[in-house]
C-alpha positions in Angstrom: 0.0 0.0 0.0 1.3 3.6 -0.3 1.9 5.4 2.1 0.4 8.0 0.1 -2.6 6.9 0.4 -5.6 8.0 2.6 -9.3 7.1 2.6 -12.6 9.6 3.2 -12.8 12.3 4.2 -10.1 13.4 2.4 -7.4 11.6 0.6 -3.5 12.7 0.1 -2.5 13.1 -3.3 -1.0 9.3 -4.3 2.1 9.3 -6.1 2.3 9.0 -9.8 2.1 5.6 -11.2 5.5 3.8 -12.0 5.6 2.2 -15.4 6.1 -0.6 -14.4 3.9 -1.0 -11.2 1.1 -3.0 -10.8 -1.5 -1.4 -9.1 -5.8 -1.6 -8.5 -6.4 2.2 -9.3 -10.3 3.3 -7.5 -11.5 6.9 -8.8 -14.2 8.0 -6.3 -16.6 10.6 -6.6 -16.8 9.7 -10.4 -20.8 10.9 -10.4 -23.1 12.2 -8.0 -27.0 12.1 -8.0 -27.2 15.7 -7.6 -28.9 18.3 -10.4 -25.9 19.7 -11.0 -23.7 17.0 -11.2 -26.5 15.7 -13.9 -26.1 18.6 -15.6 -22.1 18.6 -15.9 -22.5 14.8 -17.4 -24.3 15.6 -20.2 -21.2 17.9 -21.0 -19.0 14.3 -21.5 -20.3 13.5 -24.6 -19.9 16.7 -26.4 -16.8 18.1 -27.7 -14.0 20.4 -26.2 -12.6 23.6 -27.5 -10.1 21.4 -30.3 -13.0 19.8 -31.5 -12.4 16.8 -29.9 -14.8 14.6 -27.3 -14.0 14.9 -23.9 -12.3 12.1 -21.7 -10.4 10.6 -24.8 -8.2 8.2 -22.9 -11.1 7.3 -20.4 -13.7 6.6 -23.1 -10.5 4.0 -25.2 -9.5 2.3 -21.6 -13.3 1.6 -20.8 -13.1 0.0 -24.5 -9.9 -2.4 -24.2 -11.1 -3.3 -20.3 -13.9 -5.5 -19.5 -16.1 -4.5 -16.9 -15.3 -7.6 -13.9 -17.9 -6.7 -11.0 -19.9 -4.3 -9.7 -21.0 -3.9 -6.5 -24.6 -2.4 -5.7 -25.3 0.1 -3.6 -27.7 3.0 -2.8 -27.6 6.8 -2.1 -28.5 5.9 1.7 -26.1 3.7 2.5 -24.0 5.0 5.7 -20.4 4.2 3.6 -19.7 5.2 0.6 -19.0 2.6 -2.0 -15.2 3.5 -2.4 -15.2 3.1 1.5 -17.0 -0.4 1.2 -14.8 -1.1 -1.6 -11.3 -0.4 0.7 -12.6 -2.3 3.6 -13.0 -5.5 1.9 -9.8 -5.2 -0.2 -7.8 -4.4 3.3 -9.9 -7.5 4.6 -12.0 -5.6 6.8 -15.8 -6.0 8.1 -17.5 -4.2 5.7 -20.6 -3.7 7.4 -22.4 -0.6 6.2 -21.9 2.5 8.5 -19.6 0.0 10.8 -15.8 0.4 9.2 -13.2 1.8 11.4 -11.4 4.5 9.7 -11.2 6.3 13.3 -8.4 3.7 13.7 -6.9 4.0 10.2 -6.9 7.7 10.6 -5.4 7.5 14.0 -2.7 5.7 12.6 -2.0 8.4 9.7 -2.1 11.2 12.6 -0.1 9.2 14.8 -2.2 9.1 17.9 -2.2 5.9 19.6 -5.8 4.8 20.7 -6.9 2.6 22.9 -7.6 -0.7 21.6 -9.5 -2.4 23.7 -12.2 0.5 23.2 -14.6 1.3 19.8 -13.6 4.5 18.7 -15.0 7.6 15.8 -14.1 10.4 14.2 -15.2 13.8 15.5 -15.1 16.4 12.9 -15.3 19.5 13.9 -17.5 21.4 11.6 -20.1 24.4 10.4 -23.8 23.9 10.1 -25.9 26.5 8.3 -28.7 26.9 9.9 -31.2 27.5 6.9 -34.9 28.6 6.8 -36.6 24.9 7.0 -33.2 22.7 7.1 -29.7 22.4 8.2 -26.6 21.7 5.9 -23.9 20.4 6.9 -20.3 22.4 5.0 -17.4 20.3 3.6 -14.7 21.4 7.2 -11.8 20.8 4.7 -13.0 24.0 3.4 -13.0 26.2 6.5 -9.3 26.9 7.1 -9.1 25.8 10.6 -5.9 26.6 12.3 -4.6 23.6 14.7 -4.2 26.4 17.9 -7.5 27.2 17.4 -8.9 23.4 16.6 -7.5 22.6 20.1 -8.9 25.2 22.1 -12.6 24.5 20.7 -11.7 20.7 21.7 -11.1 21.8 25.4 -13.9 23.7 25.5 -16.3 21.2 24.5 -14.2 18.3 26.1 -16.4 18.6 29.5 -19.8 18.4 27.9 -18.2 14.6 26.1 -16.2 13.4 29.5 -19.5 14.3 32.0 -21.2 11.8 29.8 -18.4 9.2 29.8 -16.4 9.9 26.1 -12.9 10.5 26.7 -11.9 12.4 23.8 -8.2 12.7 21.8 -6.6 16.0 19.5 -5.5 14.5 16.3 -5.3 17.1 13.8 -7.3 20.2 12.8 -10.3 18.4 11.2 -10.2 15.3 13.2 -10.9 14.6 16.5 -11.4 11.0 18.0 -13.9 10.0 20.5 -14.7 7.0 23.0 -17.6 5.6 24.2 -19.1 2.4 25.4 -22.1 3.3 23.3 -19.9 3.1 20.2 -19.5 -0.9 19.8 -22.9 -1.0 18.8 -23.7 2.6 17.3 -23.9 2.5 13.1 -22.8 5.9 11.8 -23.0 7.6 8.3 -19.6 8.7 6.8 -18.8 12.9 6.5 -18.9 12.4 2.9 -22.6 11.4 3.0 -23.6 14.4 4.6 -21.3 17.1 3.4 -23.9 19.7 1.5 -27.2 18.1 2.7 -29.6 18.0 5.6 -27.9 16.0 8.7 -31.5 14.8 10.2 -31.5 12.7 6.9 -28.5 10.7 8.2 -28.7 10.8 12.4 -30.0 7.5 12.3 -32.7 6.2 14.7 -30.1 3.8 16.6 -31.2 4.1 20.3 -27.2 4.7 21.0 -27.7 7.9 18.4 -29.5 10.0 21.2 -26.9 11.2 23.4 -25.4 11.7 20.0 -27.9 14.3 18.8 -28.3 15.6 22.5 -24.2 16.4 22.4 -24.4 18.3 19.0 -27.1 20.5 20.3 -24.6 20.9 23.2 -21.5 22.0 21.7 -23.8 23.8 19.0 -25.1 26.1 22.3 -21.6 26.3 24.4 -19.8 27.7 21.0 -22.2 29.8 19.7 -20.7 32.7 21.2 -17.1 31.3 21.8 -14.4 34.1 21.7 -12.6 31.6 18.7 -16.1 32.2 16.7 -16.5 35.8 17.4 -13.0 36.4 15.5 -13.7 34.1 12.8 -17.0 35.6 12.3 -15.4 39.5 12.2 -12.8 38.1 9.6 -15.3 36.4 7.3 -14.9 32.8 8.1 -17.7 30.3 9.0 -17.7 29.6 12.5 -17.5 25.7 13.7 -20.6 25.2 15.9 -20.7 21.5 15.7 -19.4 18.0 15.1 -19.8 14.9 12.7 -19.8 11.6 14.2 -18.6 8.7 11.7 -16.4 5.6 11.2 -17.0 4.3 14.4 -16.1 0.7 15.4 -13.7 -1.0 17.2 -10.3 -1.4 16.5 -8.8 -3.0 13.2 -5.1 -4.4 11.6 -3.8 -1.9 9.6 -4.4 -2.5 5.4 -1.6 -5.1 3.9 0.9 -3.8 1.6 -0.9 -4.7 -1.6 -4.0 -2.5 -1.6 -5.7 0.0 -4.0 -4.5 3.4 -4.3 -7.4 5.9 -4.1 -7.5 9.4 -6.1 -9.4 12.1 -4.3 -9.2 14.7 -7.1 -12.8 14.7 -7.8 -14.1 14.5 -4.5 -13.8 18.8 -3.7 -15.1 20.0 -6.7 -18.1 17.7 -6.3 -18.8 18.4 -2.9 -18.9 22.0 -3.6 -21.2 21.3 -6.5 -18.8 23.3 -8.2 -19.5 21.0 -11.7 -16.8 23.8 -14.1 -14.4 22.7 -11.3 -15.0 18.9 -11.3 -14.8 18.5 -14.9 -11.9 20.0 -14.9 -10.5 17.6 -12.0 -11.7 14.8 -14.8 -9.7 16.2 -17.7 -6.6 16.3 -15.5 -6.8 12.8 -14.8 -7.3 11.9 -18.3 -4.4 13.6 -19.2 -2.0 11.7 -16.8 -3.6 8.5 -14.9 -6.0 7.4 -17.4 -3.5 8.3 -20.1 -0.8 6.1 -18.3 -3.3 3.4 -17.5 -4.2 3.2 -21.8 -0.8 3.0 -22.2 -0.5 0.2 -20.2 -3.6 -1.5 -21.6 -2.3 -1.0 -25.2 1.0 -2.9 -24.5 -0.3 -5.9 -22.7 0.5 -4.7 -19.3 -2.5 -6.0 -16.2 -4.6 -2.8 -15.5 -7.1 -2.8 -13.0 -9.7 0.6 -13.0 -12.9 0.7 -10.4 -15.0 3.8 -10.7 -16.8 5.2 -7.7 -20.2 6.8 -7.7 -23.1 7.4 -4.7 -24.7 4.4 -5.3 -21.9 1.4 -6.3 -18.4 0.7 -7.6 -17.3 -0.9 -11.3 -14.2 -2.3 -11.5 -12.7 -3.1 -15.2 -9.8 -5.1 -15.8 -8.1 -6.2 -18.9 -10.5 -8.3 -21.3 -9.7 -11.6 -21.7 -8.5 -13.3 -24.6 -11.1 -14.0 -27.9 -13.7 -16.6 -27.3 -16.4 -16.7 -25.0 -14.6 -15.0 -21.9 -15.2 -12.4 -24.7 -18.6 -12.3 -24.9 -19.1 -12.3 -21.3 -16.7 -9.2 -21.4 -19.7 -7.7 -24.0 -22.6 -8.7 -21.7 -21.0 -7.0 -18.6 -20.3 -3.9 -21.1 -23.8 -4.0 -22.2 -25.0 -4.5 -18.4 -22.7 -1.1 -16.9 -22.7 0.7 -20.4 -19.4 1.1 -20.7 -17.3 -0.5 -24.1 -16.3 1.6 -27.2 -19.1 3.8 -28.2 -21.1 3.8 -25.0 -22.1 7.4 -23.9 -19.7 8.2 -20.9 -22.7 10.2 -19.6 -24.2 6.7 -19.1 -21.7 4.5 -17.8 -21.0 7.6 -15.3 -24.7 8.2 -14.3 -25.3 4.8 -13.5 -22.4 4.6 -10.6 
């Protein structure tokens, strides 16, 4: 595995690929169900300002590799395919909304936890408090300083330790939590809820309630926190609450084989800033995908999966001529992907 590599909520750029490495490349946040996001797919198929169609090298690799399996999903799902995807590749339990990248993520921070206790991410966060709804904004986008990250941890650390969380610093953006409550408590990764209502995805777990009762908590103690107040006269969203998610106990660390994740995609889309996100795709035509049809053309193993909302394609190199081959058709006629095939639709249906 690389040590590159990170999985949700945010991923580290991986390294470019070696020419000669073998590796099981996943491309999340490929498609979205959103109106804009349906809008920005139409824009595949057309043509770019050379006259040429868009996504040349992804639209000839989806052509030479044969579409191997797929695995089904929905929109409300806790995790996120490419999350599902990484947990049984690193041999994980990949129960939905049970995967514990608190302890992966503790690992890349290198803050030691516990391990005979279940553990979650805290993000620290902004809600916007709308008319009829809340939304929950993307905190990699708020610019949260580390001196300030900690201070807003100790001030909410009493209202988590009176109810019997004991509660860790790990970086800006990520706090880690403790409680008995979390061996059994389901929760729904940041990336599901990033942009949309939260009530949609506090789940109705009987451990959720003290939960919900802690967010409206810290949302009260920090509402008029001195750390607020000067973000709030400089123009910055304030961080008046927290994100519970990948909360489980303990697991190994991922073995040294594993696929390498490319997060590119994911801010653009989370901003539902679509001129932005296609522009994240033509980059990674230009250099992965280009590599990876290089590769393909010259006989070399290449191994793709494409990540949307719902579920995950992989496509590897089609096998030889025969009828291997015309199960590689079927499975191209079943994702709609193969030469030809409108990358609006083989995107749209992630």
């Amino acid at each position: 595995m690389s040590s590159d590599f990170a999985p949700a909520p945010s991923f580290p750029s991986p390294p470019p690929p070696s020419p000669s490495a073998e590796a099981h490349w996943v491309i999340p946040y490929a498609s979205s169900l959103s109106e804009p996001c349906a809008a920005a797919l139409g824009q595949l198929d057309g043509t770019g300002a050379a006259g040429e169609a868009r996504l040349p090298n992804l639209r000839a690799l989806l052509g030479l590799l044969q579409a191997t399996e797929r695995q089904e999903g929905d929109e409300f799902a806790l995790s996120m395919p490419h999350e599902r995807l990484l947990a049984r590749a690193w041999g994980w339990p990949a129960e939905d909304g049970r995967i514990p990248w608190a302890a992966w993520w503790a690992a890349h921070d290198g803050v030691a936890l516990a391990a005979d206790r279940p553990w979650a991410l805290l993000s620290p966060g902004h809600w916007l408090m709308g008319r009829d709804h809340l939304t929950v904004i993307d905190p990699a986008g708020l610019g949260l300083r580390d001196v300030d990250s900690r201070a807003l941890l100790e001030a909410v650390r009493p209202l988590f330790e009176d109810d019997g969380w004991q509660v860790i610093w790990g970086s800006a953006h990520r706090w880690y939590a403790s409680h008995p409550a979390l061996a059994r408590l389901p929760t729904a990764s940041l990336d599901r809820v990033v942009g949309r209502n939260p009530d949609v995805w506090l789940t109705d777990h009987p451990e959720a309630r003290g939960v919900r009762r802690l967010q409206s908590e810290v949302q009260m103690l920090l509402y008029q926190h001195p750390i607020n107040d000067a973000r709030t006269a400089s123009g910055e969203l304030t961080v008046n609450s927290f994100w519970l998610s990948g909360a489980s106990a303990g697991a190994p660390m991922p073995p040294g084989k594993s696929p390498l994740c490319v997060d590119t995609l994911r801010a653009p889309l989370m901003a539902d800033d679509m001129a932005g996100w296609l522009a994240a795709w033509d980059a990674l035509d230009r250099t992965l995908l280009a590599d990876l049809l290089a590769r393909a053309r010259q006989g070399e193993p290449v191994q793709l999966t494409l990540c949307g909302e719902r579920h995950a394609v992989s496509y590897r190199n089609a096998p030889p001529a025969g009828w291997r081959a015309q199960l590689a058709r079927g499975w191209q006629r079943l994702t709609g992907a193969g030469p030809g095939a409108p990358l609006r639709d083989t995107l749209a249906g992630l």
